[in-house]
C-alpha positions as CSV (number, residue, x, y, z in Angstrom):
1,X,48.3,44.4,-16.4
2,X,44.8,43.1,-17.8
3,X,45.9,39.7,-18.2
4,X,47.1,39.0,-14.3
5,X,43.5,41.0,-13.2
6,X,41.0,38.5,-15.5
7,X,43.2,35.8,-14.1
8,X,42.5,37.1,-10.5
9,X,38.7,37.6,-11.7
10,X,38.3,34.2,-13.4
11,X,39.8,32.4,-10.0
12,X,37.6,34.5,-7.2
13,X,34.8,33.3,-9.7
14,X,35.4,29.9,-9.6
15,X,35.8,30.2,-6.0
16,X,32.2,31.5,-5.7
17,X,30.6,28.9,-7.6
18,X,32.8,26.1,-5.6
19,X,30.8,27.8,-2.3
20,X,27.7,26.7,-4.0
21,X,28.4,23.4,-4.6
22,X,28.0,21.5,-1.1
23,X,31.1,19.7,-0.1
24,X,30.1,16.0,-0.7
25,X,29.8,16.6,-4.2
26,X,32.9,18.6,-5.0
27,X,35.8,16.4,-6.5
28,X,38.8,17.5,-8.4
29,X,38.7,16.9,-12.4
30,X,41.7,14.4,-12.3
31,X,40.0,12.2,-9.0
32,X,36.7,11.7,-11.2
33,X,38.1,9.6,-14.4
34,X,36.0,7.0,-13.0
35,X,32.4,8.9,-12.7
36,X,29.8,8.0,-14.7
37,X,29.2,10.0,-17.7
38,X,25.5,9.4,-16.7
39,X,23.8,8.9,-13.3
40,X,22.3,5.5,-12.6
41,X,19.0,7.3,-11.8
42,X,19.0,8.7,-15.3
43,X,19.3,5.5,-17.2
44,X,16.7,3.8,-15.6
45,X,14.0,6.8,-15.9
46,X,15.4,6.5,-19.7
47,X,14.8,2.5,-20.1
48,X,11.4,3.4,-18.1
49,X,10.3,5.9,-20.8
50,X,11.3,2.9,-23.8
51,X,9.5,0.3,-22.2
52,X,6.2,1.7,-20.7
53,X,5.5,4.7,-23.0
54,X,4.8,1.9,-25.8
55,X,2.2,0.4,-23.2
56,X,0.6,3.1,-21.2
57,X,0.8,5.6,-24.1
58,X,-0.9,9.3,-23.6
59,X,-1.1,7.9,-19.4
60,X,2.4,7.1,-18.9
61,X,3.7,10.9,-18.5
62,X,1.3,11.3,-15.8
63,X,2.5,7.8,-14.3
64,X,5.9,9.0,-14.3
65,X,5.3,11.9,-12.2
66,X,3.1,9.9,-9.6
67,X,6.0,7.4,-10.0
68,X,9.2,10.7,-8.9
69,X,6.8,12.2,-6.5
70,X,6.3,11.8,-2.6
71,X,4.1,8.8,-1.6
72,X,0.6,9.8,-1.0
73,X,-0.6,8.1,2.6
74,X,-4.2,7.5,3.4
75,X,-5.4,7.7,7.1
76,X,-7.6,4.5,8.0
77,X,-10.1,5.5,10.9
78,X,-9.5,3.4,13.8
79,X,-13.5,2.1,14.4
80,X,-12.0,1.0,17.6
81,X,-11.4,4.6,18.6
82,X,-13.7,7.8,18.8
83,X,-14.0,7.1,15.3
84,X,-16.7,10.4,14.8
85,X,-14.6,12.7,16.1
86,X,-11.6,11.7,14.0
87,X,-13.4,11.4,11.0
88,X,-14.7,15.2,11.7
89,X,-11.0,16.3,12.1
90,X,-9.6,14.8,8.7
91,X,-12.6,16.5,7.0
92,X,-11.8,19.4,8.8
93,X,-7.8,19.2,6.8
94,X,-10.2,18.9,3.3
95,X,-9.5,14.8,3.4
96,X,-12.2,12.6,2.1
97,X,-13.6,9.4,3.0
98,X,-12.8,7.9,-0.7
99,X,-14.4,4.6,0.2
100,X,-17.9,5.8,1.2
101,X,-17.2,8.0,-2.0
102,X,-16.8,5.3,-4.4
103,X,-20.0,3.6,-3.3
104,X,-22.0,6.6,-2.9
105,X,-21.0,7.1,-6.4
106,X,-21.8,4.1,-7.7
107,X,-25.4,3.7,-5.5
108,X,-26.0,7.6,-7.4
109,X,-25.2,5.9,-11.1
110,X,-27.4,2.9,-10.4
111,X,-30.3,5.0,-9.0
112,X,-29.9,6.9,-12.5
113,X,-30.0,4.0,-14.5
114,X,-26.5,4.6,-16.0
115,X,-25.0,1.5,-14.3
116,X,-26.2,-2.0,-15.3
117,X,-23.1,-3.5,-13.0
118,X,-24.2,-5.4,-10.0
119,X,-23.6,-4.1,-6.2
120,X,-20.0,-4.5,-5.0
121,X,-19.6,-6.5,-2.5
122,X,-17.2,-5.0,-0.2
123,X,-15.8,-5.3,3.5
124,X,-17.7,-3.0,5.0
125,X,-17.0,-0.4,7.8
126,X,-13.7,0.4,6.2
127,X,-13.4,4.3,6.3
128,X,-9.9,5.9,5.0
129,X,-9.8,9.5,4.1
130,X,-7.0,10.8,1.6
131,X,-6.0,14.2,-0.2
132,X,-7.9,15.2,-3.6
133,X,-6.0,14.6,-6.8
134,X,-2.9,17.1,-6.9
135,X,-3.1,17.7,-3.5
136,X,0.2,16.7,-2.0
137,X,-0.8,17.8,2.1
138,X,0.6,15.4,4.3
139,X,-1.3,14.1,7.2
140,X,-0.3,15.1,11.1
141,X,1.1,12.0,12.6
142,X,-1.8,9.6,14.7
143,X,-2.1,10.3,18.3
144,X,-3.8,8.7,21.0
145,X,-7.4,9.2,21.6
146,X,-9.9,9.5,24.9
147,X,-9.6,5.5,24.7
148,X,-6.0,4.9,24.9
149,X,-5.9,3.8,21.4
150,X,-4.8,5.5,17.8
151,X,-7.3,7.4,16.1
152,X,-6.0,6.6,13.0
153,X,-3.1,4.2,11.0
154,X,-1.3,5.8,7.9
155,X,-1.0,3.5,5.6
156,X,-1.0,3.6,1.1
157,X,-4.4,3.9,0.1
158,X,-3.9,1.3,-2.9
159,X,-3.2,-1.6,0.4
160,X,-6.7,-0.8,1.5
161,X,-7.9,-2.4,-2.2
162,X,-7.1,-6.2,-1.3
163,X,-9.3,-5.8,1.8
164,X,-12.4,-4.6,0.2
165,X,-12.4,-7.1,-2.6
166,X,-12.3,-9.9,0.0
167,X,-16.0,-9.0,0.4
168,X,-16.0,-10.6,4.3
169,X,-19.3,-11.4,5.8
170,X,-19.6,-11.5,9.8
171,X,-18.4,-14.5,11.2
172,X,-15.7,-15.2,8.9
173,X,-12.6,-17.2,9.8
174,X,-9.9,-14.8,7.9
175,X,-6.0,-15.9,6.8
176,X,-3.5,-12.9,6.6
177,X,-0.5,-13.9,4.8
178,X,2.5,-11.4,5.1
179,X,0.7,-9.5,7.6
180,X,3.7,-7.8,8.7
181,X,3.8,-4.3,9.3
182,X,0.3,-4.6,10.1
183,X,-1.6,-2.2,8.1
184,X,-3.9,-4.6,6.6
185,X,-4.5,-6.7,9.1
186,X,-5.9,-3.9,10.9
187,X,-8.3,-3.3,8.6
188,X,-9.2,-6.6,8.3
189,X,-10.2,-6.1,11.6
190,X,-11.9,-2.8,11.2
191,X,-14.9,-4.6,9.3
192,X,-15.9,-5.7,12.2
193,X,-16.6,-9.3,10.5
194,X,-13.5,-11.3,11.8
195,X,-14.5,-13.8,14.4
196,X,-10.8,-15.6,14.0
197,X,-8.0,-13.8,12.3
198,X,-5.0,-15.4,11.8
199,X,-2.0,-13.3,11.0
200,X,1.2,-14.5,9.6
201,X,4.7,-13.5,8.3
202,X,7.6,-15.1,8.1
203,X,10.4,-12.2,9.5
204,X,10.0,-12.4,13.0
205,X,11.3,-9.3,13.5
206,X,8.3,-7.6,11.1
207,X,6.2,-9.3,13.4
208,X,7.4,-7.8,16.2
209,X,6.0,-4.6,14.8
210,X,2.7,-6.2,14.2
211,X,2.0,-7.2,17.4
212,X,3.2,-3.4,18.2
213,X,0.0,-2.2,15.8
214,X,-2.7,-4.3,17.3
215,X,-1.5,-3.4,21.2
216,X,-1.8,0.7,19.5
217,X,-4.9,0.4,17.9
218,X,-7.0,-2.7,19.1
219,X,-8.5,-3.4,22.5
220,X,-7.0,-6.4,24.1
221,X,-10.7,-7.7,24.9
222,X,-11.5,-7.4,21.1
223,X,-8.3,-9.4,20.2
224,X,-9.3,-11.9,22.5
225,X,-12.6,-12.5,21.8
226,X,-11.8,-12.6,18.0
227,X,-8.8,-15.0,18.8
228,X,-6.1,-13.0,16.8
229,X,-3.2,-15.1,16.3
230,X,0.5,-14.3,14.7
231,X,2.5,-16.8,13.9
232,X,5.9,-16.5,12.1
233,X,5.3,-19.7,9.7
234,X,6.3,-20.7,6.5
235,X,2.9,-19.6,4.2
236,X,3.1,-22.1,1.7
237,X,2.8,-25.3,4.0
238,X,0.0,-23.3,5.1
239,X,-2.6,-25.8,3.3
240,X,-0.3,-28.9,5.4
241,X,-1.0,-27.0,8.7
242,X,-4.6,-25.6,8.5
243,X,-6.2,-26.4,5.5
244,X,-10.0,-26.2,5.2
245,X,-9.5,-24.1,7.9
246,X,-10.7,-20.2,6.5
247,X,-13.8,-18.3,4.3
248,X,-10.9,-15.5,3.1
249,X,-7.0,-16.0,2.7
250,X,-5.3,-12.6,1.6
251,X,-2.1,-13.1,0.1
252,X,0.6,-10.8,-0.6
253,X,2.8,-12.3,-2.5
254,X,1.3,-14.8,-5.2
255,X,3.8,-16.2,-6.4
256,X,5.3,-17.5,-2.8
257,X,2.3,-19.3,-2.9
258,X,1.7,-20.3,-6.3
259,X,1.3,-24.1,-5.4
260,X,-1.1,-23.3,-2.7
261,X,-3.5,-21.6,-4.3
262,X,-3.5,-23.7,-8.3
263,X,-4.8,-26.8,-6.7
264,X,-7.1,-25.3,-4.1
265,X,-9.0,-22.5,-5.9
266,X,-10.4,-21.3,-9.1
267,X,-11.9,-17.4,-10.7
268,X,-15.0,-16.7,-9.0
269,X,-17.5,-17.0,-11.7
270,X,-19.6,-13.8,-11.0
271,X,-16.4,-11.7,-10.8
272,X,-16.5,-8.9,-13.3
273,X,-13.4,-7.9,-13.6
274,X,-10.0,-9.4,-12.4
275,X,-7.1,-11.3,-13.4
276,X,-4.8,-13.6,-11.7
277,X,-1.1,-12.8,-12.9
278,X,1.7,-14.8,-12.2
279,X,5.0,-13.2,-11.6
280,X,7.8,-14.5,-14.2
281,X,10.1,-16.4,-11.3
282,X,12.8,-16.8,-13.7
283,X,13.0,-13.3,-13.7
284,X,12.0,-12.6,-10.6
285,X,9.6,-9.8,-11.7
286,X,6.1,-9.3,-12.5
287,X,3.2,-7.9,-12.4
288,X,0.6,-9.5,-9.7
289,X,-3.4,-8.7,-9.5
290,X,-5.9,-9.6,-7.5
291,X,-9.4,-11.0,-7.7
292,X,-12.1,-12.4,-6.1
293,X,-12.3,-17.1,-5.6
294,X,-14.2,-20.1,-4.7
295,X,-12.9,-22.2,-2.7
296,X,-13.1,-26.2,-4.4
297,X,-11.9,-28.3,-1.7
C-alpha cells in the first residue's frame, strides 16, 4: 500500500510545481534534446566578465550592474516652454539639474584654489535634471505645457555630452549628422546659439520622427527664423555638398565619416582631455570618443 500512495504523492507534486512554471516554458524532457545546455545570455555575460574584468578591474562589477539594469533617462527642459515651472516640478520628484551641478562644482573648486584647469567651455542654456546615483525613479511621461509645447524630452543623459563639448557660441551655423530621433538636435537648439541648424539622417523614416520632435517642442516661428533644415542625405558627401559651410558638425557615427573628417580637421590644441578613436571596420566594432577640433580648411 505505501508504494502506490508515494507514487500518488510524488505525481500531485510534480503537478504543483508544473503550475508554477508558466506555459511557454514548459517542454517535455524528450522534445528538449536540442536546448542549450547554457542560455545565450549566460555565455556572453561570461565572455563579458573575461574580457573587461582584465581592463576595468575593481570598476567592472559595478559596470556590469549599470550594464543588466534599467536605462536611466534624463529629462531635458524644454527652454522653449514654461521652462521655471518645469524645472520646479522635477526638483519637486528629488531630480537634479546635473549640468548646472557640474559647473557649479567646478566654479566652487576653482574659487578654492584646488583647480588649476581652465573654464569649460560648454553650450550653454542646456538644463537636464536626472535621479541621484542608485536611484532608479522613473520620470512621468512629458506633457504639454500653457504654450502648446512639451515641457520636457526624455532622453539618456550621456547623449546630452556631445552637445556641451561642442562649446557653441551665438550665431553659429551648426551640422547634425544622424539627427534622427531628435534628441540632440533639440538640444542643440535649446542653447539658444543656432542661427542655422542643419539636421540630417539618412532613414527617412527616423526622420519622420524628427520632424515629429521639433513640431512638439519647438515653435514654428523659432524654426523659421533659425532656418532648421532636415534632409535625408548621404553624410559622408557632405563635404561635396556644403563644405566650408558650418562652425560645429556633430557626428554620430565616426567612422561613417572617417574620410570626411581626416583631411578636414585636426585635435584642438587647447583641449585637455579627449581622444579620437577609430572603430575597427574590419570588425565592425569599436570604441568611439569624442573631442573638441579646428577646422583647417
Amino acid at each position: 500500500m505505501a508504494a502506490p500512495i508515494l507514487r500518488r504523492v510524488r505525481e500531485l507534486l510534480k503537478r504543483v510545481d508544473l503550475a508554477r512554471v508558466p506555459q511557454r516554458h514548459r517542454h517535455k524532457k524528450k522534445w528538449a534534446t536540442t536546448e542549450p545546455k547554457f542560455p545565450a545570455s549566460r555565455l556572453a555575460l561570461q565572455n563579458f566578465d573575461m574580457t573587461y574584468s582584465v581592463q576595468f578591474g575593481d570598476l567592472w562589477p559595478s559596470i556590469r550592474v549599470s550594464l543588466l539594469s534599467e536605462q536611466k533617462y534624463g529629462a531635458l527642459v524644454n527652454n522653449f516652454a514654461a521652462w521655471d515651472h518645469v524645472s520646479a516640478r522635477l526638483e519637486q520628484l528629488n531630480a537634479r539639474d546635473f549640468v548646472n551641478e557640474a559647473i557649479s562644482h567646478w566654479q566652487l573648486e576653482s574659487e578654492g584654489g584646488h583647480s588649476a584647469t581652465p573654464s569649460p567651455a560648454c553650450s550653454p542654456n542646456l538644463r537636464c535634471f536626472t535621479f541621484a546615483r542608485g536611484d532608479v525613479s522613473c520620470f512621468p511621461p512629458a506633457r504639454l505645457g500653457s504654450l502648446g509645447l512639451m515641457d520636457y524630452y526624455l532622453m539618456d543623459a550621456a547623449s546630452l555630452l556631445p552637445v556641451l563639448a561642442l562649446g557653441l557660441q551665438p550665431g553659429d551655423t551648426v551640422l547634425d549628422l544622424c539627427a534622427a530621433p531628435g534628441g540632440k538636435t533639440l538640444a542643440l537648439l535649446q542653447t539658444g546659439c543656432c542661427c542655422n541648424l542643419a539636421a540630417n539622417d539618412l532613414s527617412t523614416s527616423r526622420t519622420g520622427r524628427l520632424q515629429k520632435v521639433l513640431h512638439n517642442y519647438v515653435p514654428q516661428d523659432i524654426r523659421e527664423r533659425i532656418q532648421v533644415r532636415v534632409t535625408s542625405l548621404d553624410g559622408r558627401k557632405w563635404g561635396e555638398l556644403e563644405g566650408d559651410t558650418y562652425d560645429r558638425v556633430q557626428v554620430e557615427d565616426l567612422s561613417h565619416f572617417q574620410k570626411l573628417f581626416m583631411n578636414t580637421f585636426c585635435f584642438f590644441p587647447s583641449c585637455q582631455v579627449g581622444e579620437l578613436v577609430i572603430p575597427n571596420l574590419m570588425a565592425n566594432f569599436g570604441p568611439t570618443y569624442f573631442c573638441r577640433m579646428r577646422r583647417l580648411t
